[in-house]
C-alpha positions in Angstrom: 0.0 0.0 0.0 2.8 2.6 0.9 4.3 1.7 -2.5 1.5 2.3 -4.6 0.6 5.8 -2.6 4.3 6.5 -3.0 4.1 5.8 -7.0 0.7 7.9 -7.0 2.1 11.3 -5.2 5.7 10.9 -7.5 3.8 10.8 -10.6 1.3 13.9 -9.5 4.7 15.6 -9.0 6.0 15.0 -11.9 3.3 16.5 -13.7 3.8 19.6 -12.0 7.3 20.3 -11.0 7.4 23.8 -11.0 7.3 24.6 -6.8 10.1 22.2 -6.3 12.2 23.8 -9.5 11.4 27.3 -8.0 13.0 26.1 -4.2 15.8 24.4 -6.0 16.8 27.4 -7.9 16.2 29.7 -5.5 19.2 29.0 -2.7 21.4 28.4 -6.0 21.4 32.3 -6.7 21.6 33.2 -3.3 24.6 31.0 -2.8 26.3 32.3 -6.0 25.6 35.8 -5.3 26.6 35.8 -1.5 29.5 33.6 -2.1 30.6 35.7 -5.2 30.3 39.1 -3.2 31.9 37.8 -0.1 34.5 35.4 -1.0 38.1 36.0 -1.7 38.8 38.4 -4.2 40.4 37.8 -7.7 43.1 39.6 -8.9 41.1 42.4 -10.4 39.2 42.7 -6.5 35.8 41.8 -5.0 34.3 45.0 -6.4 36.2 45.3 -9.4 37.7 48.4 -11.5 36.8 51.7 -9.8 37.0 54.5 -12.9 37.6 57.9 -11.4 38.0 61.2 -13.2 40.4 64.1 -11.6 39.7 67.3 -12.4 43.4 69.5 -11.2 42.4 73.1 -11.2 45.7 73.7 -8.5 48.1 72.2 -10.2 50.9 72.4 -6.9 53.2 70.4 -5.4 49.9 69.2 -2.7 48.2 68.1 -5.5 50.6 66.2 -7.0 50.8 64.3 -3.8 47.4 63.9 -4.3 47.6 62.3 -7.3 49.7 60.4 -6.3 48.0 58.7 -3.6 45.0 58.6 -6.0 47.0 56.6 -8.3 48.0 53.9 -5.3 45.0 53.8 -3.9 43.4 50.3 -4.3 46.7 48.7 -5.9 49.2 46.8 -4.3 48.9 43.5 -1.6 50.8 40.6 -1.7 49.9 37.3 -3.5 46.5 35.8 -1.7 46.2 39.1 0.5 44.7 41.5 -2.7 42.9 44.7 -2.3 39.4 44.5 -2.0 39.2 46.9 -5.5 41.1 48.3 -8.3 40.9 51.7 -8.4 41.9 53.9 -11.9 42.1 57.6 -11.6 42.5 59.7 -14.5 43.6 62.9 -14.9 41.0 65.5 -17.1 39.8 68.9 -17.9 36.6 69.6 -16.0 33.8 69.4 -19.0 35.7 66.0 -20.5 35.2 64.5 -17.1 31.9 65.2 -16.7 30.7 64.1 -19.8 32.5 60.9 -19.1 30.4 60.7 -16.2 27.5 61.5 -18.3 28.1 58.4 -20.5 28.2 56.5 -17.1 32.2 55.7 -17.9 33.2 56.8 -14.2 31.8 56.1 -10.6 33.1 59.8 -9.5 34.7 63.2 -10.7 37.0 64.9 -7.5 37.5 68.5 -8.6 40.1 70.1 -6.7 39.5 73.6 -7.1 42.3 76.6 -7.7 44.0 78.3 -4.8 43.3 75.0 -2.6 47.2 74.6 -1.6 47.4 77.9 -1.0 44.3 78.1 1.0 45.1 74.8 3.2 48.7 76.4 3.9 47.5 79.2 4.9 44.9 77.8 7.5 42.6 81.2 7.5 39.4 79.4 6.2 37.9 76.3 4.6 39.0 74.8 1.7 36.9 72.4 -0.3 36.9 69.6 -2.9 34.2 68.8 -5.0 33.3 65.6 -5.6 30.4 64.6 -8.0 28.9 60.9 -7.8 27.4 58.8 -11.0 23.9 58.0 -10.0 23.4 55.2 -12.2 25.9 53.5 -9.9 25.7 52.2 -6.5 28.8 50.6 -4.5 31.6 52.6 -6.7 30.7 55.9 -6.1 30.5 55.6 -2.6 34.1 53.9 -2.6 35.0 57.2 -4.0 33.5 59.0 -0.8 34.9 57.3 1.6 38.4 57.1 0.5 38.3 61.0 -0.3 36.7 61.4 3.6 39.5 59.6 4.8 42.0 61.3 2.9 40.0 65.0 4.0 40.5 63.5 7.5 43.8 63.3 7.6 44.6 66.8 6.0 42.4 67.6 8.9 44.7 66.0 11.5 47.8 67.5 9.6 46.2 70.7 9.9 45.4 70.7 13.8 49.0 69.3 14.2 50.6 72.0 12.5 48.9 75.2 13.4 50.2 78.1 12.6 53.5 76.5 11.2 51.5 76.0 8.2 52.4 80.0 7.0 56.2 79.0 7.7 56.0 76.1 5.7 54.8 78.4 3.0 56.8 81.1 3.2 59.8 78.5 3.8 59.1 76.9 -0.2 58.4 80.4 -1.5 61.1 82.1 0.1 64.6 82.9 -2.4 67.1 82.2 0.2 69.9 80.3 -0.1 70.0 76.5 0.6 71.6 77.1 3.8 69.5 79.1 5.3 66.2 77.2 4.1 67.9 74.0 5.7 68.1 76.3 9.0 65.0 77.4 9.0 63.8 73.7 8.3 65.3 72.7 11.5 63.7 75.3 13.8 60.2 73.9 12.1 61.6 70.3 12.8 62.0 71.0 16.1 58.8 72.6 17.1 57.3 69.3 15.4 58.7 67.3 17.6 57.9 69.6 20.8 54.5 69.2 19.5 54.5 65.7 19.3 55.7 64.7 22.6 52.8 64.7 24.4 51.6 61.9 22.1 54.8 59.9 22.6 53.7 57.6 25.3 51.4 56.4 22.6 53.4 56.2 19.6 57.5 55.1 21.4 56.1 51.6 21.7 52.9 51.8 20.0 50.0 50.4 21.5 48.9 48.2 19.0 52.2 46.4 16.7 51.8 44.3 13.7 53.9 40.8 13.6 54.4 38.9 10.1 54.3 35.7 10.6 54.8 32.8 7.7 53.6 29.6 8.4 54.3 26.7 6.4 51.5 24.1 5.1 51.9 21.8 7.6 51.3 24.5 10.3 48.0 25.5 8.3 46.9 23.1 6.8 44.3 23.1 4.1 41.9 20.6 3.5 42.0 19.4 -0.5 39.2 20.5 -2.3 38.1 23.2 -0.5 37.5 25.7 -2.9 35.8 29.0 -1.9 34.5 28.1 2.0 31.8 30.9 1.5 30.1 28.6 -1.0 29.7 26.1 1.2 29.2 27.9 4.4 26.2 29.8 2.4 24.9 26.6 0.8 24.2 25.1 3.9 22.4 27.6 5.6 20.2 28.1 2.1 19.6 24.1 2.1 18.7 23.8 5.5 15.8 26.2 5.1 14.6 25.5 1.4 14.7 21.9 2.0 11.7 22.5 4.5 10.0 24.0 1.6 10.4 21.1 -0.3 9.1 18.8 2.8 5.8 21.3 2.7 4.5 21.1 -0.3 3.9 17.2 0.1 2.4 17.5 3.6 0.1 20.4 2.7 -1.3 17.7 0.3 -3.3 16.6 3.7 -5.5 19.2 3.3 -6.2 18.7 -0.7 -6.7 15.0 0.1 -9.7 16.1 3.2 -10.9 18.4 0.7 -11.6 15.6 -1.9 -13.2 13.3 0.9 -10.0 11.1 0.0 -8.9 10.9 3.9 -12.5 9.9 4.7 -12.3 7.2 1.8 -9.2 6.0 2.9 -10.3 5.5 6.6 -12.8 2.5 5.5 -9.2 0.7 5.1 -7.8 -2.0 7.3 -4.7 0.0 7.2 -5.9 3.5 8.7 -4.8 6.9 8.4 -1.4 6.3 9.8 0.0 4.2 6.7 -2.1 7.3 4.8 0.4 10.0 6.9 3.5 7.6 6.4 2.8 7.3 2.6 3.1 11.7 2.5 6.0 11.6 4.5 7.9 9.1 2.4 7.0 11.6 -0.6 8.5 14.3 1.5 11.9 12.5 2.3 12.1 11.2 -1.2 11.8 14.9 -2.5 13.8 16.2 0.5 16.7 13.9 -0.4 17.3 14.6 -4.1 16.8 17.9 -3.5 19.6 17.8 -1.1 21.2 15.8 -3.5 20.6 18.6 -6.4 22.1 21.1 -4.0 24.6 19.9 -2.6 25.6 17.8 -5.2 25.0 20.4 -8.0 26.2 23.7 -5.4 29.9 21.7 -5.1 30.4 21.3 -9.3 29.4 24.8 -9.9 30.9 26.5 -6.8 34.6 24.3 -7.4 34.5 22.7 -3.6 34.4 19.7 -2.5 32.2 18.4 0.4 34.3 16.8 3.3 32.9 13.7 5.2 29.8 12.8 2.3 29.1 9.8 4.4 28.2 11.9 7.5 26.7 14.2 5.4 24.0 11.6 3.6 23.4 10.9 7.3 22.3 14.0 8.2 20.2 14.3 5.2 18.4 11.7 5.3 18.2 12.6 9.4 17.1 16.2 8.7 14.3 15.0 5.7 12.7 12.6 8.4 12.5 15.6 11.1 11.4 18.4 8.2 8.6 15.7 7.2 7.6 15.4 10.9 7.8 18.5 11.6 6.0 20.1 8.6 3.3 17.6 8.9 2.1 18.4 12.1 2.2 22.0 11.8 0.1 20.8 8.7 -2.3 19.1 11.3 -2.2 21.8 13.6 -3.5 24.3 11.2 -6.7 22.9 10.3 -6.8 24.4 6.8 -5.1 24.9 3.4 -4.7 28.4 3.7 -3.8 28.3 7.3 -1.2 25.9 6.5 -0.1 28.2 3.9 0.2 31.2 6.0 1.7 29.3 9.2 4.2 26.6 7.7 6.0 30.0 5.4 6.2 31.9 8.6 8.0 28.8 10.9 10.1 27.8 8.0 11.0 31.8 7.3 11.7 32.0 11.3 13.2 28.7 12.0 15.9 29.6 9.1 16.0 33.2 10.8 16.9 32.0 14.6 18.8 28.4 13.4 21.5 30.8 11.7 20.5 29.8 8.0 20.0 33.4 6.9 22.6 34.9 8.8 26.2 33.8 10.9 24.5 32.6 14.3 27.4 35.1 16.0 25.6 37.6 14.0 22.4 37.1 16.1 21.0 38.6 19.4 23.0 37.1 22.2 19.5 35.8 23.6 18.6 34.2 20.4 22.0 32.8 19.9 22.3 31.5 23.2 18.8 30.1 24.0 17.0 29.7 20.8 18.9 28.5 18.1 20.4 25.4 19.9 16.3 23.8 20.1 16.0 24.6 16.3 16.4 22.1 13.8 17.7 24.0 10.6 20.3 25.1 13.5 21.2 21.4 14.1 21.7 20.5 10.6 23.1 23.5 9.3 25.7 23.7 12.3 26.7 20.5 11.3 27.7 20.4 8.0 29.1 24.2 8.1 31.1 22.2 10.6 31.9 19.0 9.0 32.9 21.5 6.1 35.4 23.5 8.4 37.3 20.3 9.1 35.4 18.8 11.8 36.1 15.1 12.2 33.6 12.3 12.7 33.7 11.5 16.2 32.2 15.2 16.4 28.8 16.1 17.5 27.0 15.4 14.0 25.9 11.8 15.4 23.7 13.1 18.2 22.3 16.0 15.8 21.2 13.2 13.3 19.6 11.5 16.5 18.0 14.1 17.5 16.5 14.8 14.0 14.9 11.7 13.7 13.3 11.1 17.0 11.8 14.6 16.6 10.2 13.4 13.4 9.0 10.4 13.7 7.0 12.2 17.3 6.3 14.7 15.1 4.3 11.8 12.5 2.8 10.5 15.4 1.3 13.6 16.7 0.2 14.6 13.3 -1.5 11.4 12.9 -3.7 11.7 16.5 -4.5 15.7 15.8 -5.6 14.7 11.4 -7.8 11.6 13.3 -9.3 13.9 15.6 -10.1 16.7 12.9 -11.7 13.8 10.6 -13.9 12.3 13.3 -15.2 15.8 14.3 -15.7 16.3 10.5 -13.3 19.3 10.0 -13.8 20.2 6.5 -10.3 22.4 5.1 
């Protein structure tokens, strides 16, 4: 009997695949977008080539300097360490570089307007630069902003530093003295720098934060084969964990279809009785749970480049975590008495349970009372903590064993219960 219900529901699906395609393809983007945004950088950077127009009205020695850290900016880090972007600035008259702005060929145009060296020496007012922002673009413009706010900051700092040594320093490089006595008067400024800058010296002669290189070799790091890009995976698992529940639903909510159609009532003139019924829709759920898992995992590893460690614990805990998501889904099922109840309630656990069991987000990125109290009883946080884990090099005598255990014996309770509360509804003649 379970077969031929099992053969009935597999051919109904297969007429109308569409809701499993849709929550198959669904944690695939996610996974490729988040793992493609947040994973280690190519050469060219995470955020790619930032075009930037300079507009040099000035034209000093400052402004040079400027250019030159423009031109750095972004470039540079070692092999495996590379900067988050590429950043190209080029050097233009005002109208060329706003009509390459215009044709959305630059993120930004920084106009540094005439008399700024002279008015920053001089320290009598505010200076300004203008910057202008493409509004057709999002991330690269404000790049542009923030680099030029930190840069504004630490003029800023220079400034405050200085004081009224700025006008020396001015008159110093205009002056036509001799070399000596420029050298002389470079001194005296030296040394009222550095009376300036002793206060600051218990923080600076040792600094209060150091850096330390230090190379390790392979076998002091080691590197499990295969891994690929860990974001991949580490996404992937929270995305399966909550759309496989999705795929466990749409079986279960078949409950109310088959009341609707007076098929539950048929079926309870049957020797066998409503459990074997409940059974056959949870078999449908597991099979679909498991070669979905099978499409995502399987699939996510060939066209993410990773390899999953420990498959054999991982089947486990599939097969574990489809039993519990067909439990589980079914008796919510139960619970809500109707089709569009189940609807509405079953999308707001599974929506929540992939919220609080860390699917959606890092659990350390949760509310210390959520991560502390609530995600440990959920499910999705079971199985997703455990193959994030397994993934990260865990090794099988690890806590993945008792997860799976726990997994199962809340589904099958969970089948049970459903049963009772679907016999109770049916003898009271609930109609969905």
């Amino acid at each position: 009997m379970l077969g031929t219900l099992l053969a009935k529901d597999l051919r109904r699906v297969a007429r109308n695949p569409v809701p499993w395609v849709i929550a198959l393809a669904i944690p695939m983007f996610v996974t490729a977008f988040m793992g493609s945004f947040f994973g280690p950088r190519s050469d060219a950077g995470g955020l790619g080539t930032v075009r930037l127009a300079v507009v040099d009205q000035d034209r000093t020695g400052l402004t040079e300097f400027l250019r030159g850290f423009l031109e750095q900016a972004g470039r540079g880090g070692t092999r495996g360490n590379q900067p988050p972007f590429e950043l190209r600035a080029e050097f233009l008259d005002e109208a060329t570089a706003r009509r390459r702005i215009m044709d959305n060929e630059c993120a930004a145009v920084v106009i540094i307007p005439a008399g700024f060296t002279a008015g920053f020496l001089e320290g009598t007012g505010t200076v300004t630069v203008e910057l202008v922002k493409n509004p057709a673009q999002a991330l690269h413009p404000r790049v542009v902003e923030e680099m030029l706010g930190l840069l504004v900051t630490a003029m800023n700092c220079v400034k405050d530093l200085a004081g009224d040594q700025f006008s020396d320093v001015r008159s110093l490089v205009e002056s036509d003295d001799d070399m000596v006595a420029k050298l002389e008067r470079a001194g005296d400024l030296l040394r009222e720098a550095r009376r300036r800058l002793e206060p600051a010296s218990v923080y600076l002669a040792p600094p209060l934060i150091t850096y330390a290189q230090v190379e390790r070799s392979d076998a002091d790091n080691p590197r499990l084969p295969g891994s690929g890009n860990p974001v991949f995976a580490f996404v992937l698992a929270g995305m399966a964990a909550m759309f496989l529940l999705y795929l466990a639903d749409y079986p279960l909510r078949d409950l109310h279809r088959e009341k609707r159609f007076q098929t539950l009532h048929r079926f309870q003139t049957l020797h066998e009785g409503l459990l074997v019924f409940l059974v056959g829709k949870v078999m449908l759920a597991m099979v679909t749970v498991s070669i979905g898992a099978l499409i995502l995992f399987g699939g996510g590893a060939l066209i993410f480049g990773f390899t999953w460690h420990h498959p054999e614990a991982m089947v486990v805990l599939v097969v574990a975590y489809a039993c519990c998501g067909a439990g589980v889904m079914g008796l919510l099922t139960a619970l809500a008495g109707s089709e569009w109840r189940a609807d509405i309630f079953n999308n707001v656990f599974v929506m929540g349970a992939a919220l609080v069991g860390g699917c959606l987000f890092p659990p350390d990125a949760l509310p210390w009372f959520l991560r502390d109290h609530v995600t440990p009883l959920v499910p999705t946080g079971w199985f997703a903590a455990e193959v994030r884990l397994l993934q990260a090099g865990g090794d099988l005598g690890g806590t993945w064993v008792s997860a799976a255990i726990k997994l199962v014996l809340l589904g099958a309770v969970s089948v049970v219960l459903a049963a009772v509360v679907f016999r109770r509804r049916l003898e009271k003649g609930t109609r969905g």
